[in-house]
C-alpha positions as a Markdown table, in Angstrom:
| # | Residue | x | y | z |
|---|---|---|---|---|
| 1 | Unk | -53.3 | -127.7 | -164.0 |
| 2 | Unk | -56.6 | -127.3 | -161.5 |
| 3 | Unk | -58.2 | -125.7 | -164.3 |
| 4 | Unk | -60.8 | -127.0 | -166.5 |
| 5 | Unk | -62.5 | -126.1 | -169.5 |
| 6 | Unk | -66.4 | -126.6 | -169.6 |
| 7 | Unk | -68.2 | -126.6 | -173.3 |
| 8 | Unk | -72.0 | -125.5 | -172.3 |
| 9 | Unk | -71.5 | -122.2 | -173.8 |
| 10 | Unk | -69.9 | -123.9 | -177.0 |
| 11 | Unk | -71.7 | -127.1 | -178.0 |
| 12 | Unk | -75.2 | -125.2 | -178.7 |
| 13 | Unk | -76.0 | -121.8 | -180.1 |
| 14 | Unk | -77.8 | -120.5 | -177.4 |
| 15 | Unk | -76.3 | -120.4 | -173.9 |
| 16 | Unk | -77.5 | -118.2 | -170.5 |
| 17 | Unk | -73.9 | -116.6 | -170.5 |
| 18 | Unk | -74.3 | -113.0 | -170.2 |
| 19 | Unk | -72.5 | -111.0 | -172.7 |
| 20 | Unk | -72.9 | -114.1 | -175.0 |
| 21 | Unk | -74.6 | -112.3 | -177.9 |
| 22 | Unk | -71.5 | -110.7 | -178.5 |
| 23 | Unk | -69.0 | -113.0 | -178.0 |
| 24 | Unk | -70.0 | -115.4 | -181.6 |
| 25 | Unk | -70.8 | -115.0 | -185.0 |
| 26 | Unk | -74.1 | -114.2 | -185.5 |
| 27 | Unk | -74.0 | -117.7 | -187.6 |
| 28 | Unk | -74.6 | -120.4 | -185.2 |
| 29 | Unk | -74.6 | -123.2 | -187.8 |
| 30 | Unk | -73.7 | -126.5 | -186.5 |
| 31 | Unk | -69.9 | -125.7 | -188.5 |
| 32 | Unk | -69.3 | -122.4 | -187.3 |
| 33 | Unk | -69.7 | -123.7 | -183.4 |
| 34 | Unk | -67.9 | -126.4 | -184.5 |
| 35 | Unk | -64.8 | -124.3 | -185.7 |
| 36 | Unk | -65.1 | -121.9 | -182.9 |
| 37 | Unk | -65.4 | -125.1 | -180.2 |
| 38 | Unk | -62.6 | -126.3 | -181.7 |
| 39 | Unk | -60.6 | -123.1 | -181.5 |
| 40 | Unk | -60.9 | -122.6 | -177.7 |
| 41 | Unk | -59.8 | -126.8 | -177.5 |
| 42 | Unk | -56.8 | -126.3 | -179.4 |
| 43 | Unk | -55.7 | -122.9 | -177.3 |
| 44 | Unk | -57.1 | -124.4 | -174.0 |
| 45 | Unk | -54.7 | -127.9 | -174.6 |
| 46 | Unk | -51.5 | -125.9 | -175.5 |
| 47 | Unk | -51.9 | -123.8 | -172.6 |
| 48 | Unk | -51.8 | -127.3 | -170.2 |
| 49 | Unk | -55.7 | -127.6 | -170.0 |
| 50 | Unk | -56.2 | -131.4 | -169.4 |
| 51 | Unk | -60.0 | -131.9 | -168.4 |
| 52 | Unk | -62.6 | -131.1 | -170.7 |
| 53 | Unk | -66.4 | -131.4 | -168.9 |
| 54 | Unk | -69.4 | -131.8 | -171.5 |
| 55 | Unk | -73.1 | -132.7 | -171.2 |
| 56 | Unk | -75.7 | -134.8 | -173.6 |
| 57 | Unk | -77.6 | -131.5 | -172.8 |
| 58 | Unk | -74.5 | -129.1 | -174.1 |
| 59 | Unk | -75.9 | -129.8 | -177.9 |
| 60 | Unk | -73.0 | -131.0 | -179.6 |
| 61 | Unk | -70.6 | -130.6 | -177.4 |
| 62 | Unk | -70.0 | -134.5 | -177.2 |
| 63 | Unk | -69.7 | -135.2 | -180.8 |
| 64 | Unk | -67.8 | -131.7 | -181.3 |
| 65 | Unk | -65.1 | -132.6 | -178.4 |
| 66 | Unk | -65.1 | -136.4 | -179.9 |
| 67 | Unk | -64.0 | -135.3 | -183.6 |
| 68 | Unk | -61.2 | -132.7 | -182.0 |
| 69 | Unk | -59.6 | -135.9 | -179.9 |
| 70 | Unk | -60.2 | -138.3 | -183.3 |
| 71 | Unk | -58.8 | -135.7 | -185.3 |
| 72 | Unk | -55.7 | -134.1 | -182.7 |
| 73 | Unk | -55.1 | -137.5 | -181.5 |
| 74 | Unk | -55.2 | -136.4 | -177.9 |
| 75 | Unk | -55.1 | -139.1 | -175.2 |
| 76 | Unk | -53.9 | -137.7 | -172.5 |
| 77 | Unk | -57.1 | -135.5 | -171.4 |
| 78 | Unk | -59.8 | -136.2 | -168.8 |
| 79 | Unk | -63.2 | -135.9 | -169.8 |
| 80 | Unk | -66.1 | -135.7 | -167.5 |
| 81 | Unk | -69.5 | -135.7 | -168.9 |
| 82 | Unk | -73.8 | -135.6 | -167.4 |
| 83 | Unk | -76.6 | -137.3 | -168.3 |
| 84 | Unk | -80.0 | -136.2 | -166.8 |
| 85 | Unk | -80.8 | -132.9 | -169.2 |
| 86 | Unk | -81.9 | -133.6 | -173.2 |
| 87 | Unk | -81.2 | -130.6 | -175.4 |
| 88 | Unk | -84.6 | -130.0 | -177.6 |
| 89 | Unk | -83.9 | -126.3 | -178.9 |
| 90 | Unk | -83.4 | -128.3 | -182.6 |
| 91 | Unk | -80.4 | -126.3 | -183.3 |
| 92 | Unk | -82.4 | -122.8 | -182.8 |
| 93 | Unk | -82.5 | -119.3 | -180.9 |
| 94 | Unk | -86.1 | -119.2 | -180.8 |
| 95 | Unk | -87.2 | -121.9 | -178.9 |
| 96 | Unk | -88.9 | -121.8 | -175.5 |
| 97 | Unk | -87.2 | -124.8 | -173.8 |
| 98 | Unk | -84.1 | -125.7 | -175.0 |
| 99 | Unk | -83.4 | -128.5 | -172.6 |
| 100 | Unk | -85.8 | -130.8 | -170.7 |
| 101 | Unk | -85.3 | -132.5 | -167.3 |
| 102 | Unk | -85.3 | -135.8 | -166.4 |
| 103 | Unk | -83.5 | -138.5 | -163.9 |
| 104 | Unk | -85.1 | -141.8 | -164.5 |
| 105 | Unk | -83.5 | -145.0 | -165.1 |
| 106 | Unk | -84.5 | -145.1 | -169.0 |
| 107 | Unk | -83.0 | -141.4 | -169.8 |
| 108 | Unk | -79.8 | -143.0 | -167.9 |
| 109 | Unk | -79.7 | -145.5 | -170.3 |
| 110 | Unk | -80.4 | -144.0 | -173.2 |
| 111 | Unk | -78.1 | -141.2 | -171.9 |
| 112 | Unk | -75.2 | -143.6 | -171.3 |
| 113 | Unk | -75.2 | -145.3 | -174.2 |
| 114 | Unk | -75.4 | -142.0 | -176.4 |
| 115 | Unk | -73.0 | -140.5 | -174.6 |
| 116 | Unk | -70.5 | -143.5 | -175.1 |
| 117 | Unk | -71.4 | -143.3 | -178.8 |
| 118 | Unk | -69.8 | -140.4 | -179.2 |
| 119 | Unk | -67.1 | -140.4 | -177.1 |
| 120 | Unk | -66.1 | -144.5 | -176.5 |
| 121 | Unk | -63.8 | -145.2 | -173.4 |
| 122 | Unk | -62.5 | -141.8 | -172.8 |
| 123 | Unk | -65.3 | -140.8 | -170.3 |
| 124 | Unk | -63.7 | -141.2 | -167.1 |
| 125 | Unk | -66.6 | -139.4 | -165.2 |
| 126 | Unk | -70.3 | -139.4 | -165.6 |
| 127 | Unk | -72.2 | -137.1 | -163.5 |
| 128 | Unk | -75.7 | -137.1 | -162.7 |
| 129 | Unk | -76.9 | -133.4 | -163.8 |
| 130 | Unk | -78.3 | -130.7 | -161.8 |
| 131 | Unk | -79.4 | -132.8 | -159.1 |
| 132 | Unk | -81.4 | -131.5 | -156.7 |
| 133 | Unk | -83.5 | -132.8 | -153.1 |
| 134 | Unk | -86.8 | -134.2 | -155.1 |
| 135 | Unk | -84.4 | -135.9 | -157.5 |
| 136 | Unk | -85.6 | -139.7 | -158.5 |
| 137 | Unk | -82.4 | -140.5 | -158.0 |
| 138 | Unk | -82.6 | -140.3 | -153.8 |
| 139 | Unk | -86.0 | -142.6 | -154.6 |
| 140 | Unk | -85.5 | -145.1 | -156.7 |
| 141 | Unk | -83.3 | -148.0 | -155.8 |
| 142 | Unk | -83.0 | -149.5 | -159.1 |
| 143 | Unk | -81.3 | -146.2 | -160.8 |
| 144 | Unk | -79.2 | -145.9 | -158.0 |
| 145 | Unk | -78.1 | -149.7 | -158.8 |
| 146 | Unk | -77.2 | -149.1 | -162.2 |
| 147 | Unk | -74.9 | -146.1 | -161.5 |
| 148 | Unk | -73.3 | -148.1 | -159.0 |
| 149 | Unk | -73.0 | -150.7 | -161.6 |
| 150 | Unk | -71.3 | -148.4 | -164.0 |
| 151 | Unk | -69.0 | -147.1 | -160.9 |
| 152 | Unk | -67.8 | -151.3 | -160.9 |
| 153 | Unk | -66.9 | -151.1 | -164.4 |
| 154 | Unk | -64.2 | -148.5 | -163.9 |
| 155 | Unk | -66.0 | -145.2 | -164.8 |
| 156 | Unk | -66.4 | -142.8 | -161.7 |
| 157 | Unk | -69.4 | -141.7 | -161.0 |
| 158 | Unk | -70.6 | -138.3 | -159.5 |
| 159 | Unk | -73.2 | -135.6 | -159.8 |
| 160 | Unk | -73.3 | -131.9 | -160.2 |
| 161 | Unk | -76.2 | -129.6 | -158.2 |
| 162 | Unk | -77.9 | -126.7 | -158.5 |
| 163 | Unk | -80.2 | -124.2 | -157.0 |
| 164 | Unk | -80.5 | -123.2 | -153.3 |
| 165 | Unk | -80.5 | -126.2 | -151.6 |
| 166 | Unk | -76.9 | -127.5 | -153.2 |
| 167 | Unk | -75.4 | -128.2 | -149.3 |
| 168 | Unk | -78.3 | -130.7 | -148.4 |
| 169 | Unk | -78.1 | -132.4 | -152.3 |
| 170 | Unk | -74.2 | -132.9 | -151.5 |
| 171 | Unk | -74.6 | -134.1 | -148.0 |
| 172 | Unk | -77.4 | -136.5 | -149.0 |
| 173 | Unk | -76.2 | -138.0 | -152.3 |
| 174 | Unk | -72.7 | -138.6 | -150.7 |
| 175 | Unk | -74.3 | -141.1 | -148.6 |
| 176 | Unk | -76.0 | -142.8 | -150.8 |
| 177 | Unk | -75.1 | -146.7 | -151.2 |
| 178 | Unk | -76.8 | -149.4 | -153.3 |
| 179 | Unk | -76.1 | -152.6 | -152.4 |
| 180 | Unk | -73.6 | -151.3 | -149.5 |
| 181 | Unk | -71.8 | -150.1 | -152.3 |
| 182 | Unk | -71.3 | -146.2 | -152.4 |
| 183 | Unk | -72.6 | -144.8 | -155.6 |
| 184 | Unk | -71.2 | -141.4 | -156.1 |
| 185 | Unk | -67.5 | -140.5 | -155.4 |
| 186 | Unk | -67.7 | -137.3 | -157.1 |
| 187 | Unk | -69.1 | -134.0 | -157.2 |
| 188 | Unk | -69.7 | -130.5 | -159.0 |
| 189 | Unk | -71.2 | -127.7 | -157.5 |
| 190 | Unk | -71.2 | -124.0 | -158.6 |
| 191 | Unk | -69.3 | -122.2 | -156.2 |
| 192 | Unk | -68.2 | -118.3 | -157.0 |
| 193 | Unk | -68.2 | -115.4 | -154.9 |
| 194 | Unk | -71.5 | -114.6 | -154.7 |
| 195 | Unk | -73.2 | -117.9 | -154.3 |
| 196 | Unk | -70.9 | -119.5 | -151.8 |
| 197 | Unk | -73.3 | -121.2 | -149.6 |
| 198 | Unk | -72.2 | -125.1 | -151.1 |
| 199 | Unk | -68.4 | -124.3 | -149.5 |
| 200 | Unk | -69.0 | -126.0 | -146.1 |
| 201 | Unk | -70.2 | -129.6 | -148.0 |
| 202 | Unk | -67.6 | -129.8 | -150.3 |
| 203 | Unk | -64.9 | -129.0 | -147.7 |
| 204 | Unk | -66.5 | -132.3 | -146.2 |
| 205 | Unk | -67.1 | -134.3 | -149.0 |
| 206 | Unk | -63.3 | -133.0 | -149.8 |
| 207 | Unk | -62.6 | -134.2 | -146.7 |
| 208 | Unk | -64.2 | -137.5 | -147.3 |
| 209 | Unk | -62.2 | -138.5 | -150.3 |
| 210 | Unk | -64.6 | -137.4 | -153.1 |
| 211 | Unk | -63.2 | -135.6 | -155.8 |
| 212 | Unk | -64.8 | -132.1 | -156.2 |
| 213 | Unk | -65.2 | -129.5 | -159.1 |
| 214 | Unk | -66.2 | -126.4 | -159.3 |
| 215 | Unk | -68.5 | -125.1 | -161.8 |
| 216 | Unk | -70.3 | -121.6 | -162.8 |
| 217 | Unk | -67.2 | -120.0 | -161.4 |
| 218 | Unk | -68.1 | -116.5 | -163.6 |
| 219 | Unk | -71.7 | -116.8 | -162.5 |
| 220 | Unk | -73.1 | -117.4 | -165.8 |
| 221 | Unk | -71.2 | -113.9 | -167.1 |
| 222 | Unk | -71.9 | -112.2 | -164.1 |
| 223 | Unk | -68.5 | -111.4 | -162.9 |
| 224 | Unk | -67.4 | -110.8 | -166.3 |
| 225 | Unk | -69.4 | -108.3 | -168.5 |
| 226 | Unk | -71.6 | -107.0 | -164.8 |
| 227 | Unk | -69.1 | -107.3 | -162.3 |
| 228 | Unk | -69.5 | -105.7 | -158.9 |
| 229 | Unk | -67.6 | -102.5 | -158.0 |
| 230 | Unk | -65.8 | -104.3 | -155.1 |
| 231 | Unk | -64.6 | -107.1 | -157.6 |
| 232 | Unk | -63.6 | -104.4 | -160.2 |
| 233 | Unk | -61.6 | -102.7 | -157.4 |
| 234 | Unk | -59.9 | -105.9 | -156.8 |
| 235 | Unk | -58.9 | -106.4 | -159.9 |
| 236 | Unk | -57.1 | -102.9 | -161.0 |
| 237 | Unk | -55.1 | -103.2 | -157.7 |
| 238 | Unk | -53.7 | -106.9 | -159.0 |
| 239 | Unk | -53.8 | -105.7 | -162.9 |
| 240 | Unk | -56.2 | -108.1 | -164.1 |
| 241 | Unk | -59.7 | -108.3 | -165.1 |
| 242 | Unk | -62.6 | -109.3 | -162.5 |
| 243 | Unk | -63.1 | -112.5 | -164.6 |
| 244 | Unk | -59.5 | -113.7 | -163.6 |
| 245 | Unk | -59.8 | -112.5 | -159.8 |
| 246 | Unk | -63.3 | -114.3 | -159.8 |
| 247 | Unk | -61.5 | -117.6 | -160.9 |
| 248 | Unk | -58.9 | -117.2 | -158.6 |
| 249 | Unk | -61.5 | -116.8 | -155.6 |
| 250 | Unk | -62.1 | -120.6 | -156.2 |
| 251 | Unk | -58.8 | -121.8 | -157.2 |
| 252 | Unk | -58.2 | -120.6 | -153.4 |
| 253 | Unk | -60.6 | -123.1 | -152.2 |
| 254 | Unk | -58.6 | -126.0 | -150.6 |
| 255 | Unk | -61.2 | -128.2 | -151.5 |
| 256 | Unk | -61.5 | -127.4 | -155.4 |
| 257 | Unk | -59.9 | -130.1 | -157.0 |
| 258 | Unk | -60.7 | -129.0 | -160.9 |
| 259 | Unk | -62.1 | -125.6 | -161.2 |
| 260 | Unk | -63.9 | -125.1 | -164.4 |
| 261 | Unk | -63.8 | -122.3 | -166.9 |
| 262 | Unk | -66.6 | -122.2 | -169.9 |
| 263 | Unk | -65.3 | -119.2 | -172.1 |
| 264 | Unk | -66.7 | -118.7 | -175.7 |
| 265 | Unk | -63.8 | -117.7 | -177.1 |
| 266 | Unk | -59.9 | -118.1 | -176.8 |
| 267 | Unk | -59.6 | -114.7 | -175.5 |
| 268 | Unk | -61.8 | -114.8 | -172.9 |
| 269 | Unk | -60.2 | -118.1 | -172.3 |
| 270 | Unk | -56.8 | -116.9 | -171.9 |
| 271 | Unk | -58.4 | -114.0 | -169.5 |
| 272 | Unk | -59.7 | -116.7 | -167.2 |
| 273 | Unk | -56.4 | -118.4 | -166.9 |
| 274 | Unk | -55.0 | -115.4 | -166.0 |
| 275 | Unk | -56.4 | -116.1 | -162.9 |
| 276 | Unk | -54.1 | -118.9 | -162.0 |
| 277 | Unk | -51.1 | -115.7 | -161.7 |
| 278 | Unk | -53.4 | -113.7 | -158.6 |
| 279 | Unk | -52.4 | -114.4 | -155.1 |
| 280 | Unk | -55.4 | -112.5 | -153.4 |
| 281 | Unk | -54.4 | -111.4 | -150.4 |
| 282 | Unk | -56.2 | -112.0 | -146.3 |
| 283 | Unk | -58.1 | -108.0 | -147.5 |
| 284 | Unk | -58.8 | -109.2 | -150.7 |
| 285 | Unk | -60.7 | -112.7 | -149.5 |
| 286 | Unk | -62.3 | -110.3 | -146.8 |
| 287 | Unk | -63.5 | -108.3 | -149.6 |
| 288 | Unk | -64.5 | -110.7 | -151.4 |
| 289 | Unk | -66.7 | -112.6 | -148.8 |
| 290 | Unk | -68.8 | -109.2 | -149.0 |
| 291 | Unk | -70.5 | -110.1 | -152.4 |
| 292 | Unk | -72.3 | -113.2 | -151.7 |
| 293 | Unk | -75.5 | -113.2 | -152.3 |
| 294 | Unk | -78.5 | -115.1 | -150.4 |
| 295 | Unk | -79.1 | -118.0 | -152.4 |
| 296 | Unk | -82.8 | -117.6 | -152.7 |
| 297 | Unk | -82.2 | -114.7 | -154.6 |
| 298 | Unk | -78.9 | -115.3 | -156.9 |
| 299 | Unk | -80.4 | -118.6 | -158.0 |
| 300 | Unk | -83.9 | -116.4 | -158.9 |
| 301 | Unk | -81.8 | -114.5 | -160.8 |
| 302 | Unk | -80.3 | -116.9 | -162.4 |
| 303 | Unk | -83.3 | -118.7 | -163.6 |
| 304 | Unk | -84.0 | -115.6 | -165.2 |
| 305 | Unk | -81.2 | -115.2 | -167.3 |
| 306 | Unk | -82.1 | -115.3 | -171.4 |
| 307 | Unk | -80.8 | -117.4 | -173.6 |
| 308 | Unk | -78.6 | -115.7 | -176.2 |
């Protein structure tokens, strides 16, 4: 199955998910999101989900997906984690920042390490997160050494991007060597229909032999709980919801390798794998290329988002 399930709306109790405030308990406790994390894995892996992505900045979603493969005995799943991002909202609504920047080689380390910790020799893909053009990572040669020295050990390395500038980040980073050894063979971008302006890169890094994901394929909630008339209108003609014509939109990409899902719950999980049943049709993608957005603007928007 191309699809896979993301936990960044899971592993902490607030997320930027839209519609969010209604989709949990309003008991966020560390054993509730547990439960309800655990939930969504359980229906997610009986309906042939195989890759689970997670974050050391997705609160617990490390140690929460680690204690369902202990405690399922599940081998036979991908998992693709980031490093980059430290979540600091302490388990809290309230706070101001709930995550803090930073690509250096120390929070790489420290990163790595916590990350294998939790989840041992199952990570078969660490990703830089959120990298962007004034990254350290494009700067500093001795970071770039050690991801490439992680790449020699086995694990694949890659990086997901964000913000306006995703096709230049792509372009760049996939060139990057250390040692004339390429460093990153991997990449997730967010790619839905109204920020499509990354397509063109990972058709080429596609092309290239890089494995590509595709994340934020719901736009953060937007093409769930706000969805725009056009995508609504799409949907009643194939009998679906826009969440599942949204997620077919990217399955259609040729170059989407894994296209990832992050529901909160194991309905709206099952809704967004009924998108792997729509077959949009030449009108529909027509349609469909109507909504994008400039990037300027939907990544402003996004950055405005609350956290619920």
């Amino acid at each position: 199955m191309r699809v896979g399930l993301g936990l960044a709306a899971l592993g902490r109790p607030a997320y930027i998910n839209l519609g969010r405030e209604h989709d949990l308990p309003s008991d966020r406790s560390i054993a509730v999101m547990r439960e309800a994390t655990w939930e969504v894995l359980d229906a997610a892996y009986d309906a042939g989900v195989r890759w689970i992505d997670v974050a050391r900045s997705y609160g617990r979603s490390e140690e929460f997906l680690g204690g369902w493969l202990d405690a399922r005995d599940v081998s036979d799943v991908t998992v693709s984690s980031k490093w980059g991002y430290a979540y600091v909202g302490d388990w809290r609504m309230d706070v101001d920042v709930h995550e803090v920047k930073e690509h250096s080689l120390a929070q790489f380390t420290r990163q790595w390490a916590e990350s294998r910790d939790l989840l041992g020799d199952r990570i078969a893909l660490y990703q830089v997160h959120s990298l962007t053009p004034d990254s350290a990572v494009f700067t500093e040669p001795t970071l770039l050494a050690a991801l490439a020295d992680l790449a020699d050990e086995g694990v694949r390395v890659g990086f997901s991007t964000s913000g306006p500038r995703q096709a230049e980040t792509v372009d760049r980073a996939l060139a990057l060597r250390s040692d004339d050894r390429p460093v990153f063979t991997a990449v997730q971008s967010t790619w839905n229909v109204l920020e499509s302006s990354v397509g063109d890169a990972l058709a080429r890094a596609h092309d290239a032999g890089a494995l590509v994901l595709a994340k934020e394929t719901l736009a953060n909630g937007r093409l769930a709980s706000d969805a725009p008339a056009g995508l609504t209108a799409i949907a009643d003609h194939h009998g679906v919801s826009p969440s599942a014509v949204a997620i077919a939109a990217v399955l259609a990409q040729p170059w989407a390798d894994t296209v990832l899902v992050g529901p909160s719950t194991v309905d709206q999980l099952r809704d967004n794998l009924e998108g792997l049943t729509v077959r949009l049709t030449d009108h529909d993608r027509e349609q469909l290329a109507t909504l994008k957005e400039p990037p300027d603007a939907y990544w402003a928007r996004r950055s405005a988002l609350p956290w619920q």
